[in-house]
C-alpha positions in Angstrom: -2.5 12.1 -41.5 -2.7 14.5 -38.6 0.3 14.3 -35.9 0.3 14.5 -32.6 1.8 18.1 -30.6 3.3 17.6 -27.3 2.3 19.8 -24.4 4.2 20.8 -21.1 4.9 16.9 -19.5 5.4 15.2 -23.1 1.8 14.1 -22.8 0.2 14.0 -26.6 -2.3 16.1 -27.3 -4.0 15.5 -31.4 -4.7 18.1 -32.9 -8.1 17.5 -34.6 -11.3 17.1 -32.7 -12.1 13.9 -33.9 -8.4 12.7 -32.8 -9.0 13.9 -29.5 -12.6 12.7 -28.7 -11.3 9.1 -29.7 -8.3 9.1 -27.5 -10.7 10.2 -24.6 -12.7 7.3 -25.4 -9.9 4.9 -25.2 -8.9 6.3 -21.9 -12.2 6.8 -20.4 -13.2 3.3 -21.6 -9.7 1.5 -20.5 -10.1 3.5 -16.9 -13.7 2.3 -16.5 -13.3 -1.1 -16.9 -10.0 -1.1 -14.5 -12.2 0.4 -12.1 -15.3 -1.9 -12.4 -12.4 -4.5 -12.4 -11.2 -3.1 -8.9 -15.0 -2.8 -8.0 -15.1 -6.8 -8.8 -11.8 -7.7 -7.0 -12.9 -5.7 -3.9 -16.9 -6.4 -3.5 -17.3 -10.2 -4.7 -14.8 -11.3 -1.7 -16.1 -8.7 1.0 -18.3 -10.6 3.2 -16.1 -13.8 3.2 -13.4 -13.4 5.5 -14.3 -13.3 9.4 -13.4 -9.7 11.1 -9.7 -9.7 12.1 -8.8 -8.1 15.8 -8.3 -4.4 14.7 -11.8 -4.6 12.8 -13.9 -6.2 16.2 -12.5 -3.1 17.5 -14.4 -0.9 14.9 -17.2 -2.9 14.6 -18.2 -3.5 18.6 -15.9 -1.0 21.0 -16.4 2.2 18.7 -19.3 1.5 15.6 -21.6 -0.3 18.3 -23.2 2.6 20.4 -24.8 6.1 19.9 -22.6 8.9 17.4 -21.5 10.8 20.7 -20.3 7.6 22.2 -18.9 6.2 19.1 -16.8 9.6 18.8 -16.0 9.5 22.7 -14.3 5.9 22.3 -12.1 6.9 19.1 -10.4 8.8 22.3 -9.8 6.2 24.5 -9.5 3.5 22.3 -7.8 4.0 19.2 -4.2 5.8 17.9 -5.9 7.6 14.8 -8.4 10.9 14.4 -12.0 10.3 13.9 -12.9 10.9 10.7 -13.1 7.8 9.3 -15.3 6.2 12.6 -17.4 9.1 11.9 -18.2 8.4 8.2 -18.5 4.4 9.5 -20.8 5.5 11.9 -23.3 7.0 9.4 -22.6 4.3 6.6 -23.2 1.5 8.8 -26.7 2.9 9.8 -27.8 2.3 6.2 -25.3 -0.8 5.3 -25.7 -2.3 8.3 -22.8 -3.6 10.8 -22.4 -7.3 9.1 -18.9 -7.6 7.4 -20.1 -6.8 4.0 -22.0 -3.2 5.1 -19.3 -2.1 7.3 -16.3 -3.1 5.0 -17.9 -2.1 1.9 -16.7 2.0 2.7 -13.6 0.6 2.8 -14.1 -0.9 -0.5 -15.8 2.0 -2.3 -12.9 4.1 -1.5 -10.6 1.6 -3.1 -13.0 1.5 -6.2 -13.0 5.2 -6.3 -8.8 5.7 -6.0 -8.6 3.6 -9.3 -10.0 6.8 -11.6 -7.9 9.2 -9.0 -4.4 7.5 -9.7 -5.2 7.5 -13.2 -5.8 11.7 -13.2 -2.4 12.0 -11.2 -0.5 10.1 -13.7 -1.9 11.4 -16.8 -1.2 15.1 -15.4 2.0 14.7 -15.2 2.6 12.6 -18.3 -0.3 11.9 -20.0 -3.4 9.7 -21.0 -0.6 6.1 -21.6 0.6 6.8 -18.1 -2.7 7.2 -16.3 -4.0 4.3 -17.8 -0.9 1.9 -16.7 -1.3 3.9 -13.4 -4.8 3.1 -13.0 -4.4 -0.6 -13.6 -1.1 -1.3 -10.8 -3.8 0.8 -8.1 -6.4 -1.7 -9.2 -4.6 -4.7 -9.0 -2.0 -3.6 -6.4 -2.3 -6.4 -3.5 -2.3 -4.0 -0.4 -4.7 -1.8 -1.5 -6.7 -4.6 -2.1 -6.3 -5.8 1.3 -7.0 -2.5 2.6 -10.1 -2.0 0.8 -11.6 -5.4 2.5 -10.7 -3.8 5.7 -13.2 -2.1 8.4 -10.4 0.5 9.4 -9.3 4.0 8.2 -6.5 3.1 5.8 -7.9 3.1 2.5 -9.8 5.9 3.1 -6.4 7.2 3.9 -5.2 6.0 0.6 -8.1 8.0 -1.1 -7.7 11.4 0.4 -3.8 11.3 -0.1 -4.4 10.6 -3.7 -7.1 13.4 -3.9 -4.4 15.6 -2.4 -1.9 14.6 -4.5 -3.9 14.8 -8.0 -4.9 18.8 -6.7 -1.3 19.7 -5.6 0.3 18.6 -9.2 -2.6 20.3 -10.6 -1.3 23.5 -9.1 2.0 23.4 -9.4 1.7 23.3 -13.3 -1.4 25.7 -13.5 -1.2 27.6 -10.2 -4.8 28.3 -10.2 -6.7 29.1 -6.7 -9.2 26.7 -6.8 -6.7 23.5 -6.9 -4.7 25.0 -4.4 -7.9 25.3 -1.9 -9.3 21.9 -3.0 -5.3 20.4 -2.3 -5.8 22.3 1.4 -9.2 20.6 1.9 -8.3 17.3 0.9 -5.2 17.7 3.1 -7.0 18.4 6.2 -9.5 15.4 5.7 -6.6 13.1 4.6 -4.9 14.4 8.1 -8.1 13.7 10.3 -8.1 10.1 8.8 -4.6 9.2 9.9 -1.8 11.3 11.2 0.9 9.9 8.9 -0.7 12.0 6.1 1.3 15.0 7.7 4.4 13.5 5.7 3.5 13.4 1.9 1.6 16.7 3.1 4.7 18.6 4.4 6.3 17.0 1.2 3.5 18.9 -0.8 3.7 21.6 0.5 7.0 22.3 -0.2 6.9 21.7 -3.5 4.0 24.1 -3.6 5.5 26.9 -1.8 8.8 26.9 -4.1 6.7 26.5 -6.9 3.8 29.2 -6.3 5.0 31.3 -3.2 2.6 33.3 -1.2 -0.7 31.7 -3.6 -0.3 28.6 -1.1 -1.7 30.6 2.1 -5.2 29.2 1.7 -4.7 25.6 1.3 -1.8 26.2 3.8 -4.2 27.7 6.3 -6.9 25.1 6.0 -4.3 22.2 6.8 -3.4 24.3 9.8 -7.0 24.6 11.2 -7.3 20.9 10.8 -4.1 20.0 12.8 -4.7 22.4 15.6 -8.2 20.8 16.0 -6.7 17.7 16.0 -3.7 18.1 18.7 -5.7 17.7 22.1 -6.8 14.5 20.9 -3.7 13.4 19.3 -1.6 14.9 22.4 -4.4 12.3 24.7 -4.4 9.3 22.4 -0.4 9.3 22.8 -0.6 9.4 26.1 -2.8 6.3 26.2 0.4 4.5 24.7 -1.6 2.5 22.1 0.5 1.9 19.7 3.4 1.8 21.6 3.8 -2.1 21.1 5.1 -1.3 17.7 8.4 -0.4 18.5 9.2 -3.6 20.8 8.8 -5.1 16.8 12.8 -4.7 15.2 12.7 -1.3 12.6 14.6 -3.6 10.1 12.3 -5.7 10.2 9.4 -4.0 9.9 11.3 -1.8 7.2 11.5 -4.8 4.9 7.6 -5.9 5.5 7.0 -2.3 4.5 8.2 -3.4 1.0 6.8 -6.3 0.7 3.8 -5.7 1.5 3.6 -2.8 -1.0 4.4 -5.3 -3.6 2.3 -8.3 -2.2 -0.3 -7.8 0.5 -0.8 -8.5 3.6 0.9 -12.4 3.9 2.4 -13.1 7.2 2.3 -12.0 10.7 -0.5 -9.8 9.9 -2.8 -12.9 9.2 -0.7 -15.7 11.4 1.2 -17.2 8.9 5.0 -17.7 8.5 6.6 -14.7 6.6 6.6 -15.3 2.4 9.0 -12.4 1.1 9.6 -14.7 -1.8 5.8 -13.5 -2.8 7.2 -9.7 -3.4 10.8 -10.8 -5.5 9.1 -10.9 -8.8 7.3 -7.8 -8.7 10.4 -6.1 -6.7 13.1 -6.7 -9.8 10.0 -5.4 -12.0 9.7 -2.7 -10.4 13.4 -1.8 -9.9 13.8 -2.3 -13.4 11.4 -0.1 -13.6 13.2 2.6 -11.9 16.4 1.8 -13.4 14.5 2.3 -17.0 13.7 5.8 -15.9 17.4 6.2 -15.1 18.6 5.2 -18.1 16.2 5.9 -21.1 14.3 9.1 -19.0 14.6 12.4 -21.0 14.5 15.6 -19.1 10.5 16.1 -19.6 10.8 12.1 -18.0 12.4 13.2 -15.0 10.7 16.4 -14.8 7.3 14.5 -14.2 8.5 11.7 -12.1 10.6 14.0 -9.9 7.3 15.3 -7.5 5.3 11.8 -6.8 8.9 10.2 -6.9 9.5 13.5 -3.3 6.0 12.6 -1.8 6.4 8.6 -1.9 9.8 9.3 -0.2 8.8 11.6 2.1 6.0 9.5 3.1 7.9 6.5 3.7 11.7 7.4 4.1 10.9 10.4 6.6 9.2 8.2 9.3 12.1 5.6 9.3 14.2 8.3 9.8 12.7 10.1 12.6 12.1 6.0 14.0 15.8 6.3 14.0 16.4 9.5 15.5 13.9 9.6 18.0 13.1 5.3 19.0 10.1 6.5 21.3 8.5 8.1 17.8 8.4 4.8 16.4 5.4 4.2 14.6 6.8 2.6 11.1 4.5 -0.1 10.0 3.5 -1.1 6.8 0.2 0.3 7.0 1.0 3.4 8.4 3.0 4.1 5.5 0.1 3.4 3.0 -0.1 7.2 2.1 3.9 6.4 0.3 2.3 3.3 -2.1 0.8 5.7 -4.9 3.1 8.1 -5.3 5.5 5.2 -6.1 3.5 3.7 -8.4 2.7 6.9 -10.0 6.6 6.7 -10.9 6.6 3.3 -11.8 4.3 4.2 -14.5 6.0 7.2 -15.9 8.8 4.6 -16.2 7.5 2.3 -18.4 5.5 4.5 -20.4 8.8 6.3 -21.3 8.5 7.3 -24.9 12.4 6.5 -25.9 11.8 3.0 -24.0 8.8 2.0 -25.0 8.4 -2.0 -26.1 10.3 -2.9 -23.1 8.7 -0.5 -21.0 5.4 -2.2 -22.1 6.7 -5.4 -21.4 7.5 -4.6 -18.0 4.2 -3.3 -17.4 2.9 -6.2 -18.9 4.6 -8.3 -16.7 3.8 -6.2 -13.2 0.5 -5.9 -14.1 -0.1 -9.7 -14.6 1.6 -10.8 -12.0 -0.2 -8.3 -9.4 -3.9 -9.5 -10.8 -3.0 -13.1 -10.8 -1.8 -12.5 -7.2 -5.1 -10.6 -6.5 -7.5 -13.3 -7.6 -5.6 -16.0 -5.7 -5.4 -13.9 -2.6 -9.5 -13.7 -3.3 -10.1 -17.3 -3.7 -6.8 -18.8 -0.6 -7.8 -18.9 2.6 -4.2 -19.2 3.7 -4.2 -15.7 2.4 -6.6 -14.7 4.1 -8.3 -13.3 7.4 -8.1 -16.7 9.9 -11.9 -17.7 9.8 -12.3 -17.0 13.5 -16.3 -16.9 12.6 -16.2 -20.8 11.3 -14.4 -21.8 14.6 -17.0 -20.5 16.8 -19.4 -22.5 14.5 -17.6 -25.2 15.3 -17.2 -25.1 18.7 -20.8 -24.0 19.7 -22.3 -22.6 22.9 -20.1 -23.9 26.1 -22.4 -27.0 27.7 -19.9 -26.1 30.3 -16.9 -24.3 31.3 -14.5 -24.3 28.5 -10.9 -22.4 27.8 -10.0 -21.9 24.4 -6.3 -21.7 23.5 -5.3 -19.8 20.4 -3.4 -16.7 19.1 -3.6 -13.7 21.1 -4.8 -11.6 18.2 -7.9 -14.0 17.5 -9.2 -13.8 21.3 -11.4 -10.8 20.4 -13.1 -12.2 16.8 -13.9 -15.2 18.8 -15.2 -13.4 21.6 -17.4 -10.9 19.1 -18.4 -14.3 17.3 -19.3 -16.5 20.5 -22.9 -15.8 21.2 -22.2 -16.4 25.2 -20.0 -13.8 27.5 -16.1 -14.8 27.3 -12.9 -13.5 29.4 -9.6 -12.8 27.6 -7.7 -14.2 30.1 -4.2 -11.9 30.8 -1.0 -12.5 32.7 -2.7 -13.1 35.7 -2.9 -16.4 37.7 -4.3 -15.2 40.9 -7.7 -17.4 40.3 -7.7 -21.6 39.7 -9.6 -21.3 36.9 -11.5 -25.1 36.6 -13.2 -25.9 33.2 -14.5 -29.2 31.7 -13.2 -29.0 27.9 -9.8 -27.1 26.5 -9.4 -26.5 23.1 -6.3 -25.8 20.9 -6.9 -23.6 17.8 -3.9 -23.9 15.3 -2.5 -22.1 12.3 -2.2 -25.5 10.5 -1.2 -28.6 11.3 0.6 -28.8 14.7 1.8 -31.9 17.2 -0.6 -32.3 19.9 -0.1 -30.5 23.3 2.1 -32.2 25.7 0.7 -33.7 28.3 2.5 -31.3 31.0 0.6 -27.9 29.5 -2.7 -29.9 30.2 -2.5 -32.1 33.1 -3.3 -35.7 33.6 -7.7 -35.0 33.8 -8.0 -34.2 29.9 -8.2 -36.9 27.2 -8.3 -35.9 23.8 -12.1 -35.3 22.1 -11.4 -35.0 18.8 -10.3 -32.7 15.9 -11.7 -30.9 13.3 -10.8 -28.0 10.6 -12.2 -24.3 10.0 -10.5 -23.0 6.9 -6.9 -22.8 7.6 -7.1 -23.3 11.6 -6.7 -26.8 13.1 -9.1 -27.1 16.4 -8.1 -30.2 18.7 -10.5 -30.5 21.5 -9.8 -31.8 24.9 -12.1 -33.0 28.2 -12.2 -34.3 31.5 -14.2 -37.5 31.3 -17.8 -37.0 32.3 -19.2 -34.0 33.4 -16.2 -33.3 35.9 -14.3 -30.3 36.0 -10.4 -29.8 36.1 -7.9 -26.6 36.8 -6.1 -25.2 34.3 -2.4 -24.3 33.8 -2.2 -20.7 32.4 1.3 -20.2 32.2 1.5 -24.0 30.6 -1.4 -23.2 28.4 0.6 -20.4 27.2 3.3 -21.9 26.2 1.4 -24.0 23.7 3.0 -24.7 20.2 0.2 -22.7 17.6 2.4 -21.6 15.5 1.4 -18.0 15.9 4.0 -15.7 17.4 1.9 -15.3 21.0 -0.7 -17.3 22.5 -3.4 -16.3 24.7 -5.9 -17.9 27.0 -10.1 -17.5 26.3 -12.4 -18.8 28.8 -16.3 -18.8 28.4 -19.4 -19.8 30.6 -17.1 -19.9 33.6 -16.1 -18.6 36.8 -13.9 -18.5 39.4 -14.1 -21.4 41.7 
């Protein structure tokens, strides 16, 4: 019986040809079912959930006009370069702009990572590891969140893995072409979001002690792209946009950054209460994990781990720091430090695929793997793990017989007005009109005690209530056809149990 000689990594490689067209077989069979997996996970679900707020902006503000004016608004309107608007742009005029044809770019990118991860992993340390790789970016929670979203960020995800796969491909073969194809893939991964700069700079520096002067060309082409981009970043900072962030506490948002890496998007994101006991199980799976590395890792172990172990931290641990350093460069959100999730995983799978650990290393897998599918198909089939169904609500509501104020979480006022076939006002912090409507309605995040009679006033009498998915509408009216002021600042003050609460009106004016 033939053995098995180990090449530069400790990846096997058999020796006859028979050997190594079955082993390719097994890999190329195991990667293409986890990705038609992924491809099931992402697509069946797609068109379900309503738009969320950050996705009405995509869908109406930029994705709803002409190319030029599409491009135009990405200025004024968003934090993030244009790249991925402009490939929505063109997808959408063939999918269409319904949830299911404008998400489903999102999705395909997510499909497409699975094969990607696998390649990073089994460069550095063979076909076992890609395959366990493969499998955690299938069935990992946020990118499956991601991948059901109409914004940039698995797109993201994509071109940082792409850069990634070419930039280990050139440090152990230092040929020209990976080093161009890691530039190009750089650029594009930088004009999708700025926060690729991080696992980028990380790159390159590995790169550059690696293969010196070679690294000009990719180098250059990432430097075109960024000085193309500066004018608009330099404006869209200026705009303030994603200033809000930083009013959120770094710790805080430090700790959703893990758990959401481990389990999704399930709390403030989507209105409910925070649920970090969601990550804990596949948290001490994957420390143990790390520790395994630790302990059982052999140098060749280490050796392969060491460069996606540099780029996840320097995608993640470098923007905290500079949060900390300079507070008014605050941009750390879980999201935002997507491009840090594979690289990490990447690691996690070297770990258990260690050859001098290998049963418990499979049952760890085992176990992390499991537990992120099963969390995967319940997230698919929960709507209180979902998007709120903001669409359902307006169904429920209908068209305004007369002037009505809706009462709900600040971040839902623009699904329902995108869903709400009439005109509607988001209502801000100003009370310089006596607004008068006929009907108020509350729209919960669950079950909630009714309004107290002081946010309302003494003209309303309850009209009913009814659910859509999750959300909890109570409806309230003046008797008749009269009409009755409202309270803004009262109205505001409304338990929802959402963090802020915000005021809608529709088919009304100012008396």
């Amino acid at each position: 019986m033939e053995t098995a000689t180990l090449r530069r990594g400790g990846a096997m490689r058999p020796r006859s040809l028979g050997d190594a067209v079955r082993a390719r077989s097994r890999a190329f069979w195991i990667v293409a079912g986890l990705t038609a997996l992924a491809a099931l996970l992402r697509f069946a679900t797609l068109g379900v959930q309503s738009y969320h707020h950050d996705e009405v902006v995509t869908a109406s503000r930029i994705l709803g006009r002409g190319f030029g004016d599409a491009m135009n608004a990405v200025g004024f309107s968003e934090s993030t370069p244009p790249l991925y608007y402009a490939l929505a742009w063109v997808w959408t005029q063939v999918a269409g702009n319904t949830e299911y044809g404008l998400r489903s770019l999102s999705a395909l990118a997510g499909v497409l990572t699975v094969p990607v991860v696998y390649l990073i992993a089994a460069e550095l340390r063979g076909r076992r590891a890609g395959s366990v790789a493969a499998a955690l970016a299938a069935f990992n929670p946020m990118l499956l969140w991601y991948s059901q979203e109409a914004r940039a960020y698995s797109l993201l995800a994509l071109l940082c893995a792409v850069s990634m796969l070419y930039c280990f491909r050139a440090l152990r073969g230092g040929r020209r072409n990976d080093l161009l194809l890691w530039g190009l893939a750089s650029g594009l991964a930088l004009a999708t979001h700025y926060f690729a700069i991080f696992p980028i700079l990380a790159e390159a520096a590995l790169l550059l002690r690696r293969r010196g002067r070679a690294v000009a060309g990719g180098l250059a082409i990432i430097l075109l792209s960024a000085l193309a981009l500066a004018p608009l970043a330099i404006h869209q900072m200026s705009s303030g946009h994603a200033e809000w962030i930083s009013a959120l506490s770094l710790g805080h948002r430090v700790w959703e950054t893990l758990a959401t890496f481990l389990s999704g998007e399930t709390g403030d994101i989507i209105g409910q209460p925070e649920r970090p006991e969601l990550a804990y199980a596949p948290l001490a799976l994957s420390l143990a994990a790390f520790a395994l590395l630790a302990w059982r890792g052999g140098r060749e172990d280490r050796r392969a781990a060491t460069p996606p172990l540099a780029v996840g931290l320097a995608a993640t641990a470098v923007p905290i720091a500079v949060a900390l350093a300079a507070p008014g460069k605050d941009f750390v959100l879980a999201r935002n430090l997507m491009p840090g999730l594979i690289p990490l995983l990447v690691v996690v799978a070297i770990a258990v695929t260690l050859p001098a650990a290998r049963r418990l290393g499979a049952v760890l897998a085992a176990a992390l793997i499991a537990y992120s599918a099963a969390f995967c198909v319940w997230v698919s089939v929960s709507p209180d793990l979902q998007r709120p169904n903001w669409d359902s609500v307006v169904g429920r509501l209908g068209e305004p017989l007369q002037p009505r104020a809706t009462v709900t979480w600040t971040i839902g006022e623009a699904p329902l007005r995108y869903y709400l076939p009439t005109s509607a006002i988001q209502v801000r912090h100003v009370e310089g009109y006596d607004w008068l409507v006929h009907e108020v309605d509350f729209v919960s995040q669950g079950d909630v005690p009714p309004p107290a009679p002081r946010i309302l006033g003494a003209a309303f009498r309850e009209a009913g209530s009814e659910r859509a998915g999750s959300l909890l509408i109570r409806r309230y009216r003046v008797p008749g056809r009269g009409l009755a002021p409202i309270r803004l600042a009262m109205l505001r003050r409304a338990a929802l149990n959402f963090r802020t609460t915000g005021v809608l009106l529709d088919g009304i004016g100012p008396r």
